[in-house]
BAVEXKOL-405427 format. One line per 2 residues: number of its first residue (from 1); for each residue x, y, z of C-alpha. Coordinates in nm, 4 decimals, padded with zeros to 6 digits, always signed. Example, Ala and Ser with C-alpha at 12.3 -4.5 7.8 and 13.67 -1.06 7.14 Angstrom:
2
1	+01.2300/-00.4500/+00.7800; +01.3670/-00.1060/+00.7140
***
This chain:
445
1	+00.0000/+00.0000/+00.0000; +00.1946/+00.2770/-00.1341
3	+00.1044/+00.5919/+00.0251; +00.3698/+00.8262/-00.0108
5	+00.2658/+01.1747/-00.1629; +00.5794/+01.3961/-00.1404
7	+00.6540/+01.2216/-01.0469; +00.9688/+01.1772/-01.1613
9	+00.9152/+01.1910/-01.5332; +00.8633/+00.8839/-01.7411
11	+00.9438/+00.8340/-02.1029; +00.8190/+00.5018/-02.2859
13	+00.6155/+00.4077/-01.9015; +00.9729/+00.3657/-01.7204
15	+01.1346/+00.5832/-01.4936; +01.4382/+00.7545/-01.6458
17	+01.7161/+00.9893/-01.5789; +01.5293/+01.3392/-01.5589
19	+01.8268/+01.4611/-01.7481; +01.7028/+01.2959/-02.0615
21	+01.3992/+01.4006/-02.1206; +01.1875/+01.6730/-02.2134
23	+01.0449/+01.9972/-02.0125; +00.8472/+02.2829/-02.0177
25	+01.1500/+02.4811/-01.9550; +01.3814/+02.3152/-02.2437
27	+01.0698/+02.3361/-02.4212; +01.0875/+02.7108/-02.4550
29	+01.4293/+02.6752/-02.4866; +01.3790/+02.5252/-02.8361
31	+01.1135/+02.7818/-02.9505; +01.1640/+03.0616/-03.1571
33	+00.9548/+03.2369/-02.9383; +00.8585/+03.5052/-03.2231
35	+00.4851/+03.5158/-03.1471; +00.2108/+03.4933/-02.8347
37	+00.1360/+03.1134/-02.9387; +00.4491/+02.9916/-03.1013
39	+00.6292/+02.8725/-02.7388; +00.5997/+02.8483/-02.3628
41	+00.8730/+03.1326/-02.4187; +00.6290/+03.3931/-02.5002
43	+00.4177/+03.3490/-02.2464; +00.6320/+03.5102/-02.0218
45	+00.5695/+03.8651/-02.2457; +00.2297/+03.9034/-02.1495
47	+00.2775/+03.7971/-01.7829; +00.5368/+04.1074/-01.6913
49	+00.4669/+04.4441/-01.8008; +00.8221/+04.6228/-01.8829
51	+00.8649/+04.8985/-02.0682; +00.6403/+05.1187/-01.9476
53	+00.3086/+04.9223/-02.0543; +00.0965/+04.6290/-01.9608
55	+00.0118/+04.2878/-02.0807; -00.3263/+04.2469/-02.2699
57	-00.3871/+03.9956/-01.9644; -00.3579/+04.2487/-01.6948
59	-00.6401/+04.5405/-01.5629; -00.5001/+04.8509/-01.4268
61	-00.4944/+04.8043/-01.0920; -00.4228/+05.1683/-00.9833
63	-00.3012/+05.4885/-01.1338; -00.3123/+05.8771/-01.0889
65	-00.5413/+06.0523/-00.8575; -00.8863/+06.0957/-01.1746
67	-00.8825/+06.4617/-01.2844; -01.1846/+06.6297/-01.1354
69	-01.3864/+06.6397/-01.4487; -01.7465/+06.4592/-01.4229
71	-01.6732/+06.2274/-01.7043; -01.3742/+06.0663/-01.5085
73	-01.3563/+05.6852/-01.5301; -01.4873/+05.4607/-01.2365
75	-01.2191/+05.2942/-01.0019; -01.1330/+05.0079/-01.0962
77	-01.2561/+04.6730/-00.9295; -01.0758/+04.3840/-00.8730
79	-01.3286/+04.1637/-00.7523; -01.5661/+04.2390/-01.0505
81	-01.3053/+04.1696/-01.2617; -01.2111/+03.8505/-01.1509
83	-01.5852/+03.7704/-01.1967; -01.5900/+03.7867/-01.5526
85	-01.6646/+03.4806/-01.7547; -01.6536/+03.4448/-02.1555
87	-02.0624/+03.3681/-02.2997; -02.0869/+03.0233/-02.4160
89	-01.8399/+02.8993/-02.6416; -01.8857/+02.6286/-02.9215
91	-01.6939/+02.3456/-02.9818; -01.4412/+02.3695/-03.1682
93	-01.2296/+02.0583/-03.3923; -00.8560/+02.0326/-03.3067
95	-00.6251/+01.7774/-03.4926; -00.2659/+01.7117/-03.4940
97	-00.0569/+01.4283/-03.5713; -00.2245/+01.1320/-03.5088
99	-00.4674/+01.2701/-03.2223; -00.7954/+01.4767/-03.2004
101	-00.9869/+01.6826/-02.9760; -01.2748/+01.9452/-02.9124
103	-01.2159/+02.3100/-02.7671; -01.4783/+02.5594/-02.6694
105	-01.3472/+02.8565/-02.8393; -01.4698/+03.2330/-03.0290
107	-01.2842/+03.1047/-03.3501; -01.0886/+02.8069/-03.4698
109	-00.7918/+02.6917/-03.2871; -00.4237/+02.8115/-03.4394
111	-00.1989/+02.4565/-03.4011; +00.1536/+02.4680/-03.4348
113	+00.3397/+02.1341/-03.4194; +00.7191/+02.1700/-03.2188
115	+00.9511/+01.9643/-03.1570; +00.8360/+01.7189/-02.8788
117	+00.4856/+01.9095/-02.8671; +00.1897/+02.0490/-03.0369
119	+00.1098/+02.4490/-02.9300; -00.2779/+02.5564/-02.9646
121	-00.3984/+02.9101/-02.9696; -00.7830/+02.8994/-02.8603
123	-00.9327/+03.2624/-02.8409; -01.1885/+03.3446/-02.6180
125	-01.3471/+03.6330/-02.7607; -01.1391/+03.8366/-02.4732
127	-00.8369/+03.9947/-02.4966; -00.6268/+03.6684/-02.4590
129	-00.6365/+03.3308/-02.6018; -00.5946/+03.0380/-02.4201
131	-00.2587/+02.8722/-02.4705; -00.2585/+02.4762/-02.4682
133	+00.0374/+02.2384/-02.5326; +00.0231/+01.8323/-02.5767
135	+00.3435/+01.6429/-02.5334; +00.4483/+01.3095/-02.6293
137	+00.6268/+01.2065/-02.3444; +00.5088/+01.1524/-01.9824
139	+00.6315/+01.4755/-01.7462; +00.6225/+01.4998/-01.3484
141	+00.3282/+01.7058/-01.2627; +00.4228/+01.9365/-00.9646
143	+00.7768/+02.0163/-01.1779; +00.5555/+02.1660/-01.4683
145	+00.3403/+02.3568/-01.2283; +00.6208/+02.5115/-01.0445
147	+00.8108/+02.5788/-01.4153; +00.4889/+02.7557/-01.5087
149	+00.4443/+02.9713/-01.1972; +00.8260/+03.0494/-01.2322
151	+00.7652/+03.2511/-01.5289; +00.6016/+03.5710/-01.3065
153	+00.9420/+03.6497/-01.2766; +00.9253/+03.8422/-00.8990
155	+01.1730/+04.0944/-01.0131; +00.8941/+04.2107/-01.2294
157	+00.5925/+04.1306/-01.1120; +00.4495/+04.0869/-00.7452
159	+00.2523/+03.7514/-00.7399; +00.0057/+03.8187/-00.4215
161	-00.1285/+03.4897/-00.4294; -00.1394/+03.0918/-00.5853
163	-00.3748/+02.8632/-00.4908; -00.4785/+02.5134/-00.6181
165	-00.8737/+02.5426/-00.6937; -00.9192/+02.2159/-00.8486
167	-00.7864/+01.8504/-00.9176; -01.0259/+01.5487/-01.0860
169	-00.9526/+01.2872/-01.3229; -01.0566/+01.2700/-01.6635
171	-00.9936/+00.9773/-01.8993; -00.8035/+00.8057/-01.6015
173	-00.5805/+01.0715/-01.5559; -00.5652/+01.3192/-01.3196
175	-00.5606/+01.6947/-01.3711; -00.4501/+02.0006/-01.1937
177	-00.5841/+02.3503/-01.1513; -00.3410/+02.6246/-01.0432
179	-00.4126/+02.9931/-01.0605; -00.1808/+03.2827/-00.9935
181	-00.2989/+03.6094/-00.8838; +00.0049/+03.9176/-00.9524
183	+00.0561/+04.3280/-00.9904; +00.2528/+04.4616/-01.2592
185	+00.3934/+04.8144/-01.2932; +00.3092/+05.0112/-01.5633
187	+00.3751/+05.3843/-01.6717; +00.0129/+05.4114/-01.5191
189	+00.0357/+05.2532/-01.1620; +00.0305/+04.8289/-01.1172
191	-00.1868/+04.6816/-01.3323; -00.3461/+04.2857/-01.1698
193	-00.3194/+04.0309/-01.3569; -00.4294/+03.6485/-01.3073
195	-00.2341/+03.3507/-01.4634; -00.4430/+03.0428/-01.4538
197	-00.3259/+02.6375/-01.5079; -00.4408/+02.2991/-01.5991
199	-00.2063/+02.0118/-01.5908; -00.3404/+01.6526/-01.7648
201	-00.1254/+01.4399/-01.6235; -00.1694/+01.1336/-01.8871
203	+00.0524/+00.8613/-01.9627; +00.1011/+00.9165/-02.2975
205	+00.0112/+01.2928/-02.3936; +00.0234/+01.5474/-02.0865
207	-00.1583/+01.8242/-02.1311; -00.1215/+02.2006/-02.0619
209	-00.3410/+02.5105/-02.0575; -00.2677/+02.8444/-01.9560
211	-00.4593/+03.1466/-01.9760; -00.2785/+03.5023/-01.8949
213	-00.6116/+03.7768/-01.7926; -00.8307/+03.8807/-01.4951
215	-01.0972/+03.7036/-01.4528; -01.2667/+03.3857/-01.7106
217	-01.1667/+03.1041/-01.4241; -01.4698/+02.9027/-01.5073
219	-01.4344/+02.9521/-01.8658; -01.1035/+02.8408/-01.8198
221	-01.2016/+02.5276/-01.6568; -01.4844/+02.4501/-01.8904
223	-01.2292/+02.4521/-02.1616; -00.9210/+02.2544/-02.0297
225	-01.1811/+01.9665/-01.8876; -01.3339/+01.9832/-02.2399
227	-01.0169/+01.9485/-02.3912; -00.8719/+01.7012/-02.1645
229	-01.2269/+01.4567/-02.1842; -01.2207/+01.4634/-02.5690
231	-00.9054/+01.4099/-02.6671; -00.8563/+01.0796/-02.8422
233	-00.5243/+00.9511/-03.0076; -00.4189/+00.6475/-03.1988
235	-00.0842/+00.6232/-02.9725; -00.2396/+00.6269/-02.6621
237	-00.0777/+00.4702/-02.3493; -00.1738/+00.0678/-02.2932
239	-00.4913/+00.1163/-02.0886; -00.3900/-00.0400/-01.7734
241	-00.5504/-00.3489/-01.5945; -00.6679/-00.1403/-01.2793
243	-00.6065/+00.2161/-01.1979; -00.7033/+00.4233/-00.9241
245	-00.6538/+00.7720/-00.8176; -00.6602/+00.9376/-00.4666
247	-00.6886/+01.3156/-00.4035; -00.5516/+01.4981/-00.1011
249	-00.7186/+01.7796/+00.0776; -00.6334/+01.9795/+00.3730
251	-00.9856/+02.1098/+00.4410; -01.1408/+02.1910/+00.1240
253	-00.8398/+02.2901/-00.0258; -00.6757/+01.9973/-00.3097
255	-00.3177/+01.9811/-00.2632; -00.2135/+01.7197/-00.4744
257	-00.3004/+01.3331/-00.5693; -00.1931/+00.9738/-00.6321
259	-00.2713/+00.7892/-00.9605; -00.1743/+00.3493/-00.9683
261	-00.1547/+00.1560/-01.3171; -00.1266/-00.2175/-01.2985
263	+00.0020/-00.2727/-01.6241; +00.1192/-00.5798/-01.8342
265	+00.3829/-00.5577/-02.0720; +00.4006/-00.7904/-02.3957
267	+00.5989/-01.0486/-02.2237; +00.3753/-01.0782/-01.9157
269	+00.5706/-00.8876/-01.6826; +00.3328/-00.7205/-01.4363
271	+00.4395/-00.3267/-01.3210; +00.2873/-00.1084/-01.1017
273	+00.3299/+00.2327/-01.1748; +00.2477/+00.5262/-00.8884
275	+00.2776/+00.9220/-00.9689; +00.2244/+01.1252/-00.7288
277	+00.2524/+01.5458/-00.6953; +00.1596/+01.7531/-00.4139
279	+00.1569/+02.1155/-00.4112; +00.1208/+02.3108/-00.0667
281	+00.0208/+02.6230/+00.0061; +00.3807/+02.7513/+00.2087
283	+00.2183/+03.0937/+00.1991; -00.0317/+03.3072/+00.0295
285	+00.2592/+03.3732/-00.2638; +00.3957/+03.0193/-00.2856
287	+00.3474/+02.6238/-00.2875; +00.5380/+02.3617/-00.1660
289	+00.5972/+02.1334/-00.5037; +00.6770/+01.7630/-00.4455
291	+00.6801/+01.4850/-00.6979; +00.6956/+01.1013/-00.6545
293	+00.6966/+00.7863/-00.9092; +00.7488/+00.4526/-00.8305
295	+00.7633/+00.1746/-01.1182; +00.7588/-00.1556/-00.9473
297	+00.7933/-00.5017/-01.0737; +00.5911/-00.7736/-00.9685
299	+00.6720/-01.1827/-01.0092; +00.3916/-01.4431/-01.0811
301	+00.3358/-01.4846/-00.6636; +00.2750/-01.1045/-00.6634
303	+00.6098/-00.9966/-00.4909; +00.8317/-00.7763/-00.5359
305	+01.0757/-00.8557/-00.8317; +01.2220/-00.4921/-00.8781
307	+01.2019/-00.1513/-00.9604; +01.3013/+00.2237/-00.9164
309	+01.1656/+00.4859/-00.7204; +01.2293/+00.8718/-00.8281
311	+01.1205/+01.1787/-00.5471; +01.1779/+01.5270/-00.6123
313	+01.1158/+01.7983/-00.4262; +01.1092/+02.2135/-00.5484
315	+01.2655/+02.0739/-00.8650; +01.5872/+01.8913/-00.7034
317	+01.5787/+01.4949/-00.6957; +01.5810/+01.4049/-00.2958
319	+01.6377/+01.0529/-00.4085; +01.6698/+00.7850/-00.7270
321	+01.6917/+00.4543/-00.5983; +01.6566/+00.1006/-00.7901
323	+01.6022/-00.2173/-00.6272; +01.6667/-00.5822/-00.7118
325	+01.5809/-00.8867/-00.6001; +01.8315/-01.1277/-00.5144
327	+01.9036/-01.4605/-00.3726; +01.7919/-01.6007/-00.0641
329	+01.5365/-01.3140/+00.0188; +01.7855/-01.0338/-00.0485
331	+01.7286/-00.7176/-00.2133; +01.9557/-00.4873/-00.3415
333	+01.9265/-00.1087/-00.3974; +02.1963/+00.1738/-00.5614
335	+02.1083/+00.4989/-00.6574; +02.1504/+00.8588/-00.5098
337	+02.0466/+00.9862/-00.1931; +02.0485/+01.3795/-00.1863
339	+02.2994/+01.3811/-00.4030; +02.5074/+01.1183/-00.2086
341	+02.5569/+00.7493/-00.4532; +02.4150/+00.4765/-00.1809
343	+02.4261/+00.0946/-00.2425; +02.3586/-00.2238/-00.0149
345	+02.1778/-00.5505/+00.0431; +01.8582/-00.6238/+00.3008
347	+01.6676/-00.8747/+00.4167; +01.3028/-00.9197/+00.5533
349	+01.3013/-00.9760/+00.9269; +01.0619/-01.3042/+00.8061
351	+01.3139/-01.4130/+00.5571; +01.0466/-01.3545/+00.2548
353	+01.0192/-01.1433/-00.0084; +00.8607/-00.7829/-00.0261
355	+00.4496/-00.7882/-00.0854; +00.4086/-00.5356/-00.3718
357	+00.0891/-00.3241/-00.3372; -00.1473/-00.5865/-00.5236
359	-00.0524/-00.8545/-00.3049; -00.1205/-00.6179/+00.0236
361	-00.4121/-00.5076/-00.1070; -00.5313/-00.8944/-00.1516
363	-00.4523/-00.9598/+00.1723; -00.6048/-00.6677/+00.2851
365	-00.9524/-00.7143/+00.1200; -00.9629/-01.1204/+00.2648
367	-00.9212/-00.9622/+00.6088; -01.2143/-00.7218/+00.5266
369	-01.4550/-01.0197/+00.4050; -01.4173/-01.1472/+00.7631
371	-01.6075/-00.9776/+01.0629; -01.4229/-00.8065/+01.3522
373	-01.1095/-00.6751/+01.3980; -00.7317/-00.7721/+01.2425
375	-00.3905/-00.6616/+01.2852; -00.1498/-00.7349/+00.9669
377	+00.1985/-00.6402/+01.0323; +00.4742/-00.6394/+00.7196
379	+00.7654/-00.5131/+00.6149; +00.7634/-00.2700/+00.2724
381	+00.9737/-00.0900/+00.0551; +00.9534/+00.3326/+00.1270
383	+01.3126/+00.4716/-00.0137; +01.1092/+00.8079/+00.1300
385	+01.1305/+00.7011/+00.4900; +01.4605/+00.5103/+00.4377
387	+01.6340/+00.3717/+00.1166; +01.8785/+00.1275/+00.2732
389	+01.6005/-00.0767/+00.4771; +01.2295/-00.2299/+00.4669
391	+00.9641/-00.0243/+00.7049; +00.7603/-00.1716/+00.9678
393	+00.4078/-00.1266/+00.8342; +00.0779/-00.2078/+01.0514
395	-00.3199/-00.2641/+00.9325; -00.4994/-00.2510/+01.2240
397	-00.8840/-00.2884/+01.2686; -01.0430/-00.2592/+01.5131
399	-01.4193/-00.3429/+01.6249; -01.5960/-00.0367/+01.5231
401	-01.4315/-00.1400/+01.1467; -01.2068/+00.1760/+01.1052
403	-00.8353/+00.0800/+00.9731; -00.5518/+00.2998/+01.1545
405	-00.2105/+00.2238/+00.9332; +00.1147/+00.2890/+01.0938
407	+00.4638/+00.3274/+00.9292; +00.7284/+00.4790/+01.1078
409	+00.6287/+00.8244/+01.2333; +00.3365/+00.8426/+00.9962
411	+00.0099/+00.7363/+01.1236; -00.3445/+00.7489/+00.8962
413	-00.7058/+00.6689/+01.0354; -01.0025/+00.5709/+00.8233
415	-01.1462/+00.3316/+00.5857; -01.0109/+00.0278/+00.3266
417	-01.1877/-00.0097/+00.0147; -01.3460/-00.3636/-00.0240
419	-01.0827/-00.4476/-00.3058; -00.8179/-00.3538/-00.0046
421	-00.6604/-00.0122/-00.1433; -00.7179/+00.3219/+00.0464
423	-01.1069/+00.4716/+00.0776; -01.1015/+00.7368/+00.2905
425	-00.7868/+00.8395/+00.5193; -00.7233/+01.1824/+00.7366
427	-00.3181/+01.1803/+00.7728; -00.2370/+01.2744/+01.1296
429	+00.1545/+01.3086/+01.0634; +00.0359/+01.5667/+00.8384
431	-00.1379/+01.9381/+00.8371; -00.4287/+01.9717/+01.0376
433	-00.6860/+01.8447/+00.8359; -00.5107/+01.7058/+00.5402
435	-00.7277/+01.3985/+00.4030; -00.7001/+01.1582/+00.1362
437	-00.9693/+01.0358/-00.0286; -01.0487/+00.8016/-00.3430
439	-01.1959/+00.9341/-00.6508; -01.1709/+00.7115/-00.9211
441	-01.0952/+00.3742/-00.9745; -01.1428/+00.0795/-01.2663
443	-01.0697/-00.3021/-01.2461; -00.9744/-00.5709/-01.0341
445	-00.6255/-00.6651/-00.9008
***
């Protein structure tokens, strides 16, 4: 039972070297950047307002005291401003490559095809379009997010608040809302603007939205989901045997998920592949970005055969460790720890081999069939608690049915699903008030 939320990224469904693959950053790197549209690089012009004048996205926040004439122009207000919502949009085709999608939009989609990704231009009828990009390769969700809000640069702009408003799952797939309230100076006082994002965080094509202007949150939303629920492509990612997804709250607030594949590959060999991101309001101004993937091996008996697990946290990898299993219930890991190489051997305190999360959760829902109370004790794999060792886990029941798991200092109180993965949780080592809770989920283990 993996649950660890402080995603690596993951090119052809295994975890790789970070350094290898693509990013929103080297993304823009590669982009002329020549137009509003062409690259992630130009979205940075609209989002600071230097020389004197403000984005399109921004509303002047402020200026000089109104010249005493009666025709002088209202002050302006924020609140009604961020109000404002676009009339209802059509649908609107998108194609590109081999894929295909529908947009609500004022006019047809611009789509430029990049290298590694596919830029859309979707106007709103407003002074801003909506900016969307689908990659090819899978990307760690909590990096983009934090690349994105990186580019209100703070030596030009004063972001006065980001907040997560919204994560679900479409197609499978979770996605992430992130919006990012700023003042700009202009010749004319600050001017507020309000940088909003969506993250689709699927296997095979991740998608991003971003829209740069005060105000049009729902219409943002509306859009994104749209985008993200139609989208169909003919090299989508192997739909997966069973997949679940968890959100985490603290109070009403979303802070960041876990999504599980059990997948089989064309030889048989059984994976289970966890992503996790979780973004935490530090502050009003910032988040606390965290990213975990785990890509674990299973053998016919539903052990542990292998695997690597990647965590990263404000960008910088706090571990990569891979794990093999040896002879005579021995395990071996090597990898990195904070920048530190680490390698060794362990062994289960039962002399056994590590239950991988199907096999816990079977165990887990055979206990449940039974009335009363249990207490299943194991050892498990958590390279974020310690690489070099197993953890002491405990599923406890007791009489009144509610399942308390402890592992090392964390503790978690609530409910097991009847299939034996995580229901309902509240996570005690945590914030006050931080919950997990699951929101999707399709097949059997």
């Amino acid at each position: 039972m993996a649950i660890s939320i402080p995603a690596a990224r993951l090119d052809g469904d295994l975890l790789s070297s970070r350094d290898a693959t693509s990013s929103p950053r080297r993304a823009r790197g590669r982009s002329p950047g020549a137009s509003r549209g062409a690259a992630l690089l130009a979205l940075a012009l609209p989002l600071v307002a230097g020389c004197g004048g403000a984005s399109a996205g921004a509303a002047s926040a402020e200026g000089p005291a109104p010249a005493p004439e009666p025709a002088a122009k209202e002050p302006f207000d924020l609140e009604k401003a961020l109000a404002r919502e676009a009339d209802e949009l059509p649908a609107r085709e998108v194609r590109a490559a081999d894929w295909s999608a529908r947009a609500f939009g004022a006019g047809a989609p611009k789509v430029e095809q990049k290298d590694g990704f596919v830029a859309i231009a979707i106007p709103l009828g407003t002074a801003n379009a909506v900016e969307c990009f689908v990659y090819n390769t899978m990307l760690d969700s909590g990096e983009v997010m934090r690349n994105f809000i990186e580019l209100l640069d703070p030596g030009k702009v004063e972001v006065s608040r980001v907040v997560p408003w919204e994560i679900s799952v479409h197609r499978e797939s979770p996605a992430v809302f992130v919006q990012a309230l700023y003042l700009a100076p202009t010749g004319a006082g600050k001017a507020a603007g309000l940088l909003k994002i969506a993250l689709h965080a699927d296997r095979a094509h991740p998608i991003a939205c971003l829209h740069d202007e005060v105000g049009y949150v729902r219409t943002f939303e509306r859009l994104a989901k749209g985008l993200f629920d139609s989208f169909e492509s003919k090299s989508a990612a192997p739909k997966a045997g069973y997949t679940d997804t968890m959100i985490l709250r603290i109070g009403k607030v979303p802070v960041g998920f876990e999504t599980n594949d059990l997948l089989e590959d064309e030889d048989g060999q059984r994976r289970w592949l966890s992503r996790s991101a979780l973004l935490v309001p530090r502050d009003p101004r910032t988040l606390h970005i965290e990213d975990d993937a785990s890509n674990v091996f299973i053998d016919p008996e539903g052990r542990v055969k292998g695997g690597i697990w990647i965590e990263t946290s404000q960008g910088k990898v706090n571990h990569r460790i891979e794990l093999t299993q040896k002879k005579n219930f021995q395990y071996e890991y090597a990898g990195e720890v904070e920048g530190k190489k680490v390698q060794g051997t362990f062994s289960l305190a039962a002399k056994a081999w590590l239950a991988s999360p199907v096999a816990t959760a079977s165990e887990l829902a055979r206990r449940l069939r039974k009335k009363g109370g249990f207490d299943l004790k194991q050892q498990e794999y958590a390279p974020s608690i310690d690489p070099t060792k197993p953890v002491d886990v405990q599923y406890l029941r007791d009489a009144s049915g509610a399942v308390t798991v402890n592992a090392s200092s964390m503790r978690l109180v609530g409910s097991l699903a009847p299939d034996g993965r995580p229901e309902s949780f509240e996570v005690s080592s945590g914030p006050p008030g931080l919950t997990l809770q699951r929101v999707y989920t399709r097949g059997k283990l």
